[in-house]
C-alpha positions as CSV (number, residue, x, y, z in Angstrom):
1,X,98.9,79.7,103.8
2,X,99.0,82.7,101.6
3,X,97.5,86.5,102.0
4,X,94.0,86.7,102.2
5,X,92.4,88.9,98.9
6,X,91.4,91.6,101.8
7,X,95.2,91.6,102.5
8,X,96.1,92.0,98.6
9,X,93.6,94.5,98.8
10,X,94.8,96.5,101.1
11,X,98.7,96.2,100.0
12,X,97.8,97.6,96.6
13,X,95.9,100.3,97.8
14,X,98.8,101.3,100.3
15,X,101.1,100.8,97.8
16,X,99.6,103.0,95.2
17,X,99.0,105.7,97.7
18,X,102.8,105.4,98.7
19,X,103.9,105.7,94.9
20,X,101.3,108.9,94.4
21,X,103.2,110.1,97.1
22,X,106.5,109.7,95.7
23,X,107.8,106.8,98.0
24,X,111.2,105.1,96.9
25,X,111.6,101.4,96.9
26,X,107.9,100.2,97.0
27,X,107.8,96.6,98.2
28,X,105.7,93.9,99.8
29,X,106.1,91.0,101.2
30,X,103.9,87.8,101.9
31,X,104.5,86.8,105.6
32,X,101.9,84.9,105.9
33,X,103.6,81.8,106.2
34,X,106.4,82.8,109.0
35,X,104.0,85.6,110.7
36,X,100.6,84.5,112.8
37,X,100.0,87.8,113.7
38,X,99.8,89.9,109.7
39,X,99.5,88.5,106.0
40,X,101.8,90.7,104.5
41,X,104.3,93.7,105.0
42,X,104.6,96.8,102.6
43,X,107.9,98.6,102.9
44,X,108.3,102.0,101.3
45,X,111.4,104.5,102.2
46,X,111.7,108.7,101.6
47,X,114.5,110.5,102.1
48,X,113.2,112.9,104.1
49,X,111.2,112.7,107.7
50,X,108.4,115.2,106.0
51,X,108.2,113.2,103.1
52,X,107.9,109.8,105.2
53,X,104.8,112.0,106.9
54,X,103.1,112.5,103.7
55,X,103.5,109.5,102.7
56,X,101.9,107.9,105.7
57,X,98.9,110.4,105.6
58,X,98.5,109.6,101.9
59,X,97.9,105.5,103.1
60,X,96.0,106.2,106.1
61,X,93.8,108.3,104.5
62,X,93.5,105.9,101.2
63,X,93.3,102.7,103.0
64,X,90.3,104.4,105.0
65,X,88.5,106.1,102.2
66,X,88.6,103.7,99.6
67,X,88.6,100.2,102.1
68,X,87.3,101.5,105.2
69,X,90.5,100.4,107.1
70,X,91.8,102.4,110.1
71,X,95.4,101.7,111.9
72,X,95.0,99.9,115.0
73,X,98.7,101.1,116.2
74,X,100.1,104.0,114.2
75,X,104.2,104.2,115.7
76,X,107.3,106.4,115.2
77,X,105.4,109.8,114.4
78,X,107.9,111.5,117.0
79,X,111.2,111.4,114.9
80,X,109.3,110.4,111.6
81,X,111.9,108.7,110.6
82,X,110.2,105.0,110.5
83,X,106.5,104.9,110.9
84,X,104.9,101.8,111.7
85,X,100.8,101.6,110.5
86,X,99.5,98.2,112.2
87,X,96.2,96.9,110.2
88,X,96.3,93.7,111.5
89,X,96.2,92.1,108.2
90,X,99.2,93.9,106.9
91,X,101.6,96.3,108.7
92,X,102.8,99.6,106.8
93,X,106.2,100.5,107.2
94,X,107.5,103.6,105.9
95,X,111.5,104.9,106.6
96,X,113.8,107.5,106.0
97,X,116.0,106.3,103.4
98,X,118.8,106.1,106.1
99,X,116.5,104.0,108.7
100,X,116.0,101.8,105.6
101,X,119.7,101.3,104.2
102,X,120.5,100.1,108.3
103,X,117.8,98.1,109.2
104,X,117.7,96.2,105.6
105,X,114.2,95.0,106.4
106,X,114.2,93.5,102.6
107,X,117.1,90.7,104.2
108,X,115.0,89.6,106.7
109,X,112.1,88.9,105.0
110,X,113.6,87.9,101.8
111,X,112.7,84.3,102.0
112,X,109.3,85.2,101.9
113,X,107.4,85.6,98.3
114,X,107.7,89.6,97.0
115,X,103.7,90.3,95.8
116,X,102.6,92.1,93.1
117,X,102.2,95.9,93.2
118,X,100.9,97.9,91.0
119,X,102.9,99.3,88.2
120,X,103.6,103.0,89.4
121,X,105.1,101.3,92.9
122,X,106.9,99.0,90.7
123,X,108.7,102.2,89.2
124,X,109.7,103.5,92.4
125,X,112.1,100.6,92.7
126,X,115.6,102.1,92.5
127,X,114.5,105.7,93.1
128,X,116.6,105.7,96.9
129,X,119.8,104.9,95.0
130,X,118.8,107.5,92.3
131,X,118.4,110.5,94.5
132,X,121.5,109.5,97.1
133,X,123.4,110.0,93.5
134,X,121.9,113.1,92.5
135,X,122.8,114.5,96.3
136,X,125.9,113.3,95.8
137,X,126.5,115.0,92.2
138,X,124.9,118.3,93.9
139,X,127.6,118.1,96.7
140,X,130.4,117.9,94.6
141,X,129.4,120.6,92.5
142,X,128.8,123.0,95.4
143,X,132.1,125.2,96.0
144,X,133.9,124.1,98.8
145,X,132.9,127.6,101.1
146,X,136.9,128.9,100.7
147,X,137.4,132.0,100.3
C-alpha cells in the first residue's frame, strides 16, 4: 500500500507552507505500509518555540485554504516545542530543533520510503546544523562578560 494522491497532496502543500515559513529539515515519510491509522508523516524542526508556532499556523492555514483540510487533533501548543497537527491522512509534526535532535523521529521511520517534496523544502535540508554553527560561531565571538 502506498499514500493516497489526497495524502501527496496534502504533504506537499504542508511542506511548502513549512519551507515559506522557514522550517529546517523538511521531510516526509510514507507510513503507509507500517501505519493503519495515517499515509504519511511530514517532519519539519525550528529552532525556536515562536518559530515552530508560525510554522504551524502557516500549514493549518494552507492546508485549509488551498485543500479544505482542518486538524482533527492539534497537540503540544502549551510548550510549543513539538506540535502535533493530526489530518488523518497524514500527521504534521513540527519541533524545536532540540525536541528534534532527541527524539530522532527520522531513525524510527527510516525504513519507510522518504517522498518527494517540493524543491524549496528540499533546500531546508541541512539548515538545523547550519544555524546550531552559526550560534555557535556567535558564542565564541561574544566576550566572555570579564571585566
Amino acid at each position: 500500500m502506498t499514500a493516497t494522491d489526497r495524502s501527496l497532496e496534502l504533504i506537499n502543500t504542508a511542506a511548502q507552507a513549512a519551507a515559506d515559513k522557514l522550517a529546517h529539515d523538511v521531510i516526509a515519510y510514507d507510513v503507509s505500509d507500517v501505519l493503519s491509522i495515517t499515509d504519511a508523516f511530514l517532519l519539519a524542526s525550528a529552532p525556536n518555540d515562536r518559530q515552530v508556532r508560525a510554522i504551524v499556523d502557516e500549514i493549518e492555514e494552507r492546508l485549509l485554504k488551498e485543500l479544505g483540510a482542518k486538524p482533527v487533533r492539534r497537540e503540544g501548543d502549551r510548550e510549543s516545542r513539538w506540535i502535533l497537527l493530526d489530518y488523518v491522512d497524514i500527521v504534521v509534526h513540527v519541533q524545536h530543533s532540540e525536541e528534534r535532535v532527541f527524539y530522532a523521529l527520522e531513525r524510527l521511520w527510516k525504513d519507510c520510503p522518504e517522498l518527494e517534496l517540493p524543491a524549496d523544502a528540499k533546500a531546508t535540508r541541512g539548515k538545523a546544523e547550519e544555524h546550531a554553527k552559526l550560534q555557535a560561531a556567535e558564542a565564541e565571538q561574544e566576550p566572555g562578560g570579564e571585566w
